[in-house]
C-alpha positions in Angstrom: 20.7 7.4 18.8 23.4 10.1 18.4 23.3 13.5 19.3 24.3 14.8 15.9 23.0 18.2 15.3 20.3 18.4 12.6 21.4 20.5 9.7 20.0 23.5 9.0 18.3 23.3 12.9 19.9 25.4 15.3 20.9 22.9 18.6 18.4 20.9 17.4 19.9 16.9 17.9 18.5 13.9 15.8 17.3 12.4 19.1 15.4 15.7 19.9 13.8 16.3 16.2 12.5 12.3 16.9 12.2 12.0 20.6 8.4 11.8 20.4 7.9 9.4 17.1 6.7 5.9 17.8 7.1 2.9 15.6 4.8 2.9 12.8 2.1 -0.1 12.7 2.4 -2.4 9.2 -0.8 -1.5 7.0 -3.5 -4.6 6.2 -6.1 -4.3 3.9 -9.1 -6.9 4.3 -9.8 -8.7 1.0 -12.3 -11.6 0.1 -11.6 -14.4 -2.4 -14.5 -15.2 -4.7 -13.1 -18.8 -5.5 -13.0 -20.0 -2.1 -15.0 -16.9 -0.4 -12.1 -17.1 2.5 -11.4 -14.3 4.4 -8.6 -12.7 5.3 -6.2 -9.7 5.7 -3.0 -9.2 3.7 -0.1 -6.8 3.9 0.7 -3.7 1.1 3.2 -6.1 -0.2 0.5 -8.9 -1.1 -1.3 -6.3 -3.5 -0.8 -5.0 -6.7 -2.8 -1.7 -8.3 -2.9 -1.1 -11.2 -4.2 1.9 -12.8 -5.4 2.4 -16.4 -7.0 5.4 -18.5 -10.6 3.7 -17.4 -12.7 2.1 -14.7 -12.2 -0.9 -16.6 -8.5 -1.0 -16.8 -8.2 0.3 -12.9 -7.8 -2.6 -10.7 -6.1 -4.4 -7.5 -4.8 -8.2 -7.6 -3.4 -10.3 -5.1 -2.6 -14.3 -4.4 -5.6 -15.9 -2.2 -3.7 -17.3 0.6 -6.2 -20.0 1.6 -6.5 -21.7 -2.2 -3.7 -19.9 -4.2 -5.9 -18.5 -6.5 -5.1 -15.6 -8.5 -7.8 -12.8 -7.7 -8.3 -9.4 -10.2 -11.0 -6.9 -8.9 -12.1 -3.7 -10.0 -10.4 -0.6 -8.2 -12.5 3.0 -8.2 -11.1 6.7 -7.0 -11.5 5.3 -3.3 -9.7 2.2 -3.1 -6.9 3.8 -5.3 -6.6 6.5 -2.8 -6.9 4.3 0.1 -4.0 1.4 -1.4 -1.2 4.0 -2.4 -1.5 6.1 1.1 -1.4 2.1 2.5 2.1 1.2 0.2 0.7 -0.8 -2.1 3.2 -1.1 -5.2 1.4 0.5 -8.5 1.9 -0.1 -11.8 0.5 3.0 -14.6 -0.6 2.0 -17.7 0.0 3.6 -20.6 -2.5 3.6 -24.1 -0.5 2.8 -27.1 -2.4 4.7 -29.5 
């Protein structure tokens, strides 16, 4: 790393501001597929949440990788919170009334 001064840091270096950071652990969720009832863990990138004006149109999907089946299941406050602080990509719906 170089020991370019940070800007707006007096003598503070770029290796200094990040000298104690450590690499950052990939995020995995543990899911269940109802079709096959396999078992697994998938990465933020597997997912997709999807978040509507209701409980009803609030909800994660993902690709079962044991029997390729497509899998839609409800999403409340919680898991919402706990997939976007995880990365998972989310998609707002919009009424059209």
């Amino acid at each position: 790393m170089s020991e370019t001064t940070v800007s707006g840091a007096s003598g503070v270096t770029v290796a200094t501001a990040f000298a104690g950071m450590r690499g950052v652990a990939p995020v995995v969720f543990r899911a269940g597929c109802p079709d096959c009832r396999g078992r697994f863990e998938l990465a933020a990138s597997a997912l997709r949440l999807a978040i509507g004006a209701s409980h009803r149109t609030t909800f994660y999907s993902f690709t079962c990788p044991d029997c390729g089946a497509s899998v839609r299941k409800p999403a409340g406050e919680r898991i919402v919170e706990l997939l976007t602080d995880g990365g998972v990509r989310t998609l707002r719906l919009h009424s059209t009334v």
